[in-house]
C-alpha positions as CSV (number, residue, x, y, z in Angstrom):
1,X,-38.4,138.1,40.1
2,X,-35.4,138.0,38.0
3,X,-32.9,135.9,40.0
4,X,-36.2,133.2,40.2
5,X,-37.1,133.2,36.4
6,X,-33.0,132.6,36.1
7,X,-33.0,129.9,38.5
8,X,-36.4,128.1,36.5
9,X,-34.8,128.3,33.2
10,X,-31.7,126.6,34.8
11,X,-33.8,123.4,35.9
12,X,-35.6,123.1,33.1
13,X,-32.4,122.9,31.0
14,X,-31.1,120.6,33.4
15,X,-34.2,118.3,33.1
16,X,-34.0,118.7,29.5
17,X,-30.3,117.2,29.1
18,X,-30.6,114.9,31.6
19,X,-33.8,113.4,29.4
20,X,-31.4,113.3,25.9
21,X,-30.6,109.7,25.5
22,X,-27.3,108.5,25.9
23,X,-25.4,108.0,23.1
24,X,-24.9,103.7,22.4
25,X,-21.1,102.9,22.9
26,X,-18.9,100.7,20.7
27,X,-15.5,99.4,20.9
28,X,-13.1,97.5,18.7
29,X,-11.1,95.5,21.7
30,X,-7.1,93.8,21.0
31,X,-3.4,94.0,22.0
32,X,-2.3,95.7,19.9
33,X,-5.0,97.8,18.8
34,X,-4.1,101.2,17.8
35,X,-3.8,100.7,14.1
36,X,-6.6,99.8,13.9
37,X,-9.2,101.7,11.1
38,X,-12.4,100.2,12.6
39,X,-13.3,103.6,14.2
40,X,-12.7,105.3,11.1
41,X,-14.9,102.9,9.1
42,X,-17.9,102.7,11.8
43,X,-17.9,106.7,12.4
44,X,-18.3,106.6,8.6
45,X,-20.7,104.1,8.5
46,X,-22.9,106.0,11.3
47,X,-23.0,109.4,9.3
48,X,-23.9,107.2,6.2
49,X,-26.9,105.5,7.8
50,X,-27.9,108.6,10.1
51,X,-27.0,106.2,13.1
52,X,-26.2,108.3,16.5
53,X,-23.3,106.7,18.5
54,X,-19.5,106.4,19.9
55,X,-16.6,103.9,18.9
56,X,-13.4,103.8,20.1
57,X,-9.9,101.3,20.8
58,X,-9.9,99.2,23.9
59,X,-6.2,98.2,24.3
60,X,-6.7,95.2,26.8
61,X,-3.9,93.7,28.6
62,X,-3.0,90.6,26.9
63,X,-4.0,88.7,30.3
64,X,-6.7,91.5,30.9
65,X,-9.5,91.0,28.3
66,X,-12.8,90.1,30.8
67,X,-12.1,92.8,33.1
68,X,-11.7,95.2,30.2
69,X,-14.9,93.7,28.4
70,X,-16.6,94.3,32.2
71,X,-15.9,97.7,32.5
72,X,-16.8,98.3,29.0
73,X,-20.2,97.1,29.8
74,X,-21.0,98.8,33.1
75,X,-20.0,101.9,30.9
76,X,-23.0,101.5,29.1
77,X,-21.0,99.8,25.8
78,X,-23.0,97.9,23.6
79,X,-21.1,95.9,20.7
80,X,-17.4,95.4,20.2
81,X,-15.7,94.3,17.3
82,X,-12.7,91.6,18.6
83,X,-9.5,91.6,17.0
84,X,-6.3,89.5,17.8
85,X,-5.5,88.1,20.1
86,X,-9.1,87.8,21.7
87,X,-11.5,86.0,19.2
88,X,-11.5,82.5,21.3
89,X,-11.3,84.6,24.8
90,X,-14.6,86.1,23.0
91,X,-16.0,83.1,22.4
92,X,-16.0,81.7,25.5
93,X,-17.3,85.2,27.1
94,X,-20.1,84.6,24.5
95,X,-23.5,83.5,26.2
96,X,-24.9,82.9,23.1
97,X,-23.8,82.2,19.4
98,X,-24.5,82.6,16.0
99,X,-24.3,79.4,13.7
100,X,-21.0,80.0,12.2
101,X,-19.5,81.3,15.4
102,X,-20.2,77.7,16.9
103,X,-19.1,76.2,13.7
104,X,-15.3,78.7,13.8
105,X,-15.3,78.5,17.3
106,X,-14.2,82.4,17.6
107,X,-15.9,85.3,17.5
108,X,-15.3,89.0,16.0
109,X,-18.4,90.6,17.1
110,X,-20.0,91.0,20.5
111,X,-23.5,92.5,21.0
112,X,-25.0,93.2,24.7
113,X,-27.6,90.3,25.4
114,X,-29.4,91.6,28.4
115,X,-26.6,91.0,31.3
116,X,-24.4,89.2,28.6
117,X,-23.0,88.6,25.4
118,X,-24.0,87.6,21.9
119,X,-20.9,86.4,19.6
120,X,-20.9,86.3,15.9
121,X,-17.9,85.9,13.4
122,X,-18.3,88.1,10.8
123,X,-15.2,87.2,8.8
124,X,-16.2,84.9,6.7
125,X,-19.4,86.8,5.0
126,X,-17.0,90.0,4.7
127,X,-14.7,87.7,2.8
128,X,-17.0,86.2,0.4
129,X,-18.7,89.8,-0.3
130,X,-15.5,91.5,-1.3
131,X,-14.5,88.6,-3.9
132,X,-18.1,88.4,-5.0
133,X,-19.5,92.0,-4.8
134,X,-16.5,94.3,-4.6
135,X,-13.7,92.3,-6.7
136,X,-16.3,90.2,-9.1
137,X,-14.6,87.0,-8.6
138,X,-17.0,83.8,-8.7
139,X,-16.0,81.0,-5.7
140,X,-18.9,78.5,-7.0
141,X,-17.2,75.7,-9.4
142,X,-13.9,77.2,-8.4
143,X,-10.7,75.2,-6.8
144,X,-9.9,77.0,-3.8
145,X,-6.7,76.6,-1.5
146,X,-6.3,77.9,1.7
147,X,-3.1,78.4,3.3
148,X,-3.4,78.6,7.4
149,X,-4.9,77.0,9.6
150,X,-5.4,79.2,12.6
151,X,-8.3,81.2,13.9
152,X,-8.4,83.4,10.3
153,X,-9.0,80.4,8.3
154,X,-11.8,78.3,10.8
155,X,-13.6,81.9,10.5
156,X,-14.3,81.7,6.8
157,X,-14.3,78.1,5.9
158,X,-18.6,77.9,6.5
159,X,-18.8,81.0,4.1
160,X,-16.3,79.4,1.4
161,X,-17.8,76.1,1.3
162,X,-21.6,77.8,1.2
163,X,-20.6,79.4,-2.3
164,X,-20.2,75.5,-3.7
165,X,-16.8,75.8,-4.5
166,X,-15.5,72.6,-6.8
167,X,-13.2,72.0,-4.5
168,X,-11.6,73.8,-0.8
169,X,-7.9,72.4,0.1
170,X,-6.8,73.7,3.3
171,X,-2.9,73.5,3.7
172,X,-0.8,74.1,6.8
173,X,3.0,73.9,8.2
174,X,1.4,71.7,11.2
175,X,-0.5,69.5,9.5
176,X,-2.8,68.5,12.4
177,X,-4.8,71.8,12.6
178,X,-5.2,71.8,8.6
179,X,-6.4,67.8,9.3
180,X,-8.5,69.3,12.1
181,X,-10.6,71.7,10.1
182,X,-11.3,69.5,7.1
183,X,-12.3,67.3,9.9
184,X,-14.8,70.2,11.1
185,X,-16.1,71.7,8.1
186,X,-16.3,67.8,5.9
187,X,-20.0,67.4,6.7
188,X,-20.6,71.5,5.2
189,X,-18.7,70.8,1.8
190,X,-15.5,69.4,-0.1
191,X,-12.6,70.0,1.8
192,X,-9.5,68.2,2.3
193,X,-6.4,69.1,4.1
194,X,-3.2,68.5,2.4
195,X,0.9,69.2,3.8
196,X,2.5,72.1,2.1
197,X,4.8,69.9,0.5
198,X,2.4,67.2,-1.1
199,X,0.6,70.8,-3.1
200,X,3.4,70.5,-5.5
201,X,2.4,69.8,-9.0
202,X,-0.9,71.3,-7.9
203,X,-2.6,74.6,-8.9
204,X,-5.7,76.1,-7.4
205,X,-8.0,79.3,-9.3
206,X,-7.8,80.9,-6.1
207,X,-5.2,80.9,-3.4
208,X,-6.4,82.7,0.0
209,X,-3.5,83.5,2.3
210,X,-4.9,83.4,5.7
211,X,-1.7,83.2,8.0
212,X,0.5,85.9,8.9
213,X,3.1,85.1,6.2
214,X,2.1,88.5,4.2
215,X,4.1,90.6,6.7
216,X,7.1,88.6,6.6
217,X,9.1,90.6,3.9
218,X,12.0,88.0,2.4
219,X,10.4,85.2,3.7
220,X,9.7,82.7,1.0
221,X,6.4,80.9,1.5
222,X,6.9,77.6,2.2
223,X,4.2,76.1,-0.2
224,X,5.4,75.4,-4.2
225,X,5.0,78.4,-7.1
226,X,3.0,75.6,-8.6
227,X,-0.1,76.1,-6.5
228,X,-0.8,79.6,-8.4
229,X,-2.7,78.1,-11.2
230,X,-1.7,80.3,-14.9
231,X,-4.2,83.3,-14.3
232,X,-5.4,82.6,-11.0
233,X,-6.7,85.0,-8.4
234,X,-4.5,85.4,-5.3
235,X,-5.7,87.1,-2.0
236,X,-4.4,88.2,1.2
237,X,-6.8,88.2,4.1
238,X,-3.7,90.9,5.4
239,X,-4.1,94.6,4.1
240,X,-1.9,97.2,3.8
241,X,-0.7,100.6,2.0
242,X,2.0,98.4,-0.5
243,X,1.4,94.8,-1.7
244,X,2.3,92.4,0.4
245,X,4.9,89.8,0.4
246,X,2.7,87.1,-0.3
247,X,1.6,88.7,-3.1
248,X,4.5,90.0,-5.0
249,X,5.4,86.2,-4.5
250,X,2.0,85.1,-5.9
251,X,2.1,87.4,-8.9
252,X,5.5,86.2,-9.8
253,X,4.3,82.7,-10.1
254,X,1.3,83.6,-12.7
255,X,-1.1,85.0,-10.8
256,X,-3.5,87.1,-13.2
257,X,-5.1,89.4,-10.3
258,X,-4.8,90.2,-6.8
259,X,-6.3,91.6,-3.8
260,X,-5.3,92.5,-0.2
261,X,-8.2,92.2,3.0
262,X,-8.4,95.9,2.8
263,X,-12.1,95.2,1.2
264,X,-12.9,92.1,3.5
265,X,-12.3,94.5,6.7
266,X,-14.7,96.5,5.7
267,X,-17.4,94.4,4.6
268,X,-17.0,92.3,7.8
269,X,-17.4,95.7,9.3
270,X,-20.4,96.3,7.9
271,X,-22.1,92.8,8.9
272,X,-20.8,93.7,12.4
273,X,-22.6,97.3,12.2
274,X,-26.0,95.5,11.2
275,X,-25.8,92.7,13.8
276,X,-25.7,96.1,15.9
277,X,-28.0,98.3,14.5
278,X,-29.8,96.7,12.0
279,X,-29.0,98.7,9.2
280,X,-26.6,97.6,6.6
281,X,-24.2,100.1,5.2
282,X,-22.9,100.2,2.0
283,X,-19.1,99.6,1.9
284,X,-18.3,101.6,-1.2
285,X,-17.8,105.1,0.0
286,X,-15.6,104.0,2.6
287,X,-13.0,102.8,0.6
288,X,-11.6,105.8,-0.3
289,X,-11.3,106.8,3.0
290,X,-9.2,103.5,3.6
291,X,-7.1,103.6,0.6
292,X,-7.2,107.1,-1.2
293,X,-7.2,106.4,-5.1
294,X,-3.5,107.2,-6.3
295,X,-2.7,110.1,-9.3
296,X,-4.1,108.9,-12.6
């Protein structure tokens, strides 16, 4: 009777895990992608909200994103988070999109649709939280210059110009994509684009570097000190472990405070894990596991 009541209890635990639910799978997908801290802040986020699930890096070849996002999904994944260089791949993958997705034409978030995709851009809500919740800078009233005019800077132009900034000047080295968003975004707000070198004898309260300039160490911007208005707020949509070049350049030139995208990545993070879930975390006690505070 033994070797039967062995082999009952065997079947019954097999029945019993092959019942448990799987576990819902999520991905942050780019080239290159191993930096990245977006498992760290969603596993964080997931013990925080008492949310059961996965999330790793995809590395994708660079000419390899739909068949990686395909095998992702027959996986069983159910949301990636879509860094560079594969937010307007994403878009067009995208079956369906949110408002300011259509309006940025990229997206940062996917969420399984039935057999496809929904696409949202998150960036430019994380943005606007960190200066408004996290840093307690006001963008309503405020002049606002934003220097870049790639796929960064279309992703938060809807969120700027919904705070009812005074003004949002958008200024570029090719002059023709900063002419193109104005274009875009004129009908949500008061933008205008303007050549780096017609800014000079112009200052702004707040100065938003979204191209890649912050890495490039010894690399002079090529916009005029002047635009950092006498105790204006400078931020890099770039983050990293030391100020940035673009910000050791700003605070030179009279800015009064600034901030790296160390707090934008994770509140964009956080609107990604809602779209998801439906639960929004709150941001705060994963800073430190970002940035521990320093001695002191």
């Amino acid at each position: 009777m033994r070797p039967a009541r062995v082999g009952a209890n065997a079947r019954s635990l097999h029945r019993h895990f092959h019942l448990l639910p799987a576990v819902d799978k999520y991905a942050v997908i780019g080239n290159p992608v191993a930096h990245s801290r977006s498992p760290q802040i969603h596993q964080a986020f997931a013990r925080a909200t008492g949310q059961t699930l996965s999330y790793e890096r995809l590395l994708a070849p660079r000419d390899g994103f739909l068949a990686t996002v395909e095998a992702f999904a027959r996986s069983g994944g159910k949301g990636l988070n879509v860094t560079v260089p594969f937010k307007l791949e994403a878009f067009a993958l995208a079956g369906t999109h949110s408002p300011r997705a259509k309006l940025s034409g990229a997206v940062n978030t996917l969420k399984r649709d039935g057999d496809g995709w929904f696409g949202d851009n998150t960036d430019g809500p994380g943005v606007v939280r960190d200066f408004t919740h996290n840093l307690g800078v006001a963008l309503a009233a405020r002049d606002i210059l934003v220097l870049g005019a790639g796929g960064a800077s279309r992703g938060i132009m809807s969120s700027l110009l919904a705070e009812h900034p005074r003004s949002l000047t958008v200024s570029n080295r090719t002059f023709a994509k900063a002419e193109a968003i104005a274009e875009l975004f004129a009908p949500h707000g008061p933008i205008a684009a303007v050549p780096p070198d017609a800014l000079a004898g112009r200052s702004f309260d707040i100065v938003i570097n979204a191209t890649s300039a912050g890495l490039a160490d010894n690399t002079p911007p090529p916009w005029p000190a002047s635009i950092v208005a006498s105790g204006a707020f400078a931020y890099d949509m770039i983050y990293a472990d030391t100020p940035t070049a673009f910000l050791v350049w700003a605070k030179a030139h009279g800015a009064e405070r600034t901030a790296d995208g160390l707090g934008m990545l994770l509140e964009q993070a956080a609107e990604s894990f809602f779209i998801w879930r439906g639960v929004r975390p709150d941001t705060a006690s994963a800073f430190p596991l970002l940035r521990p505070p320093g001695p002191g």
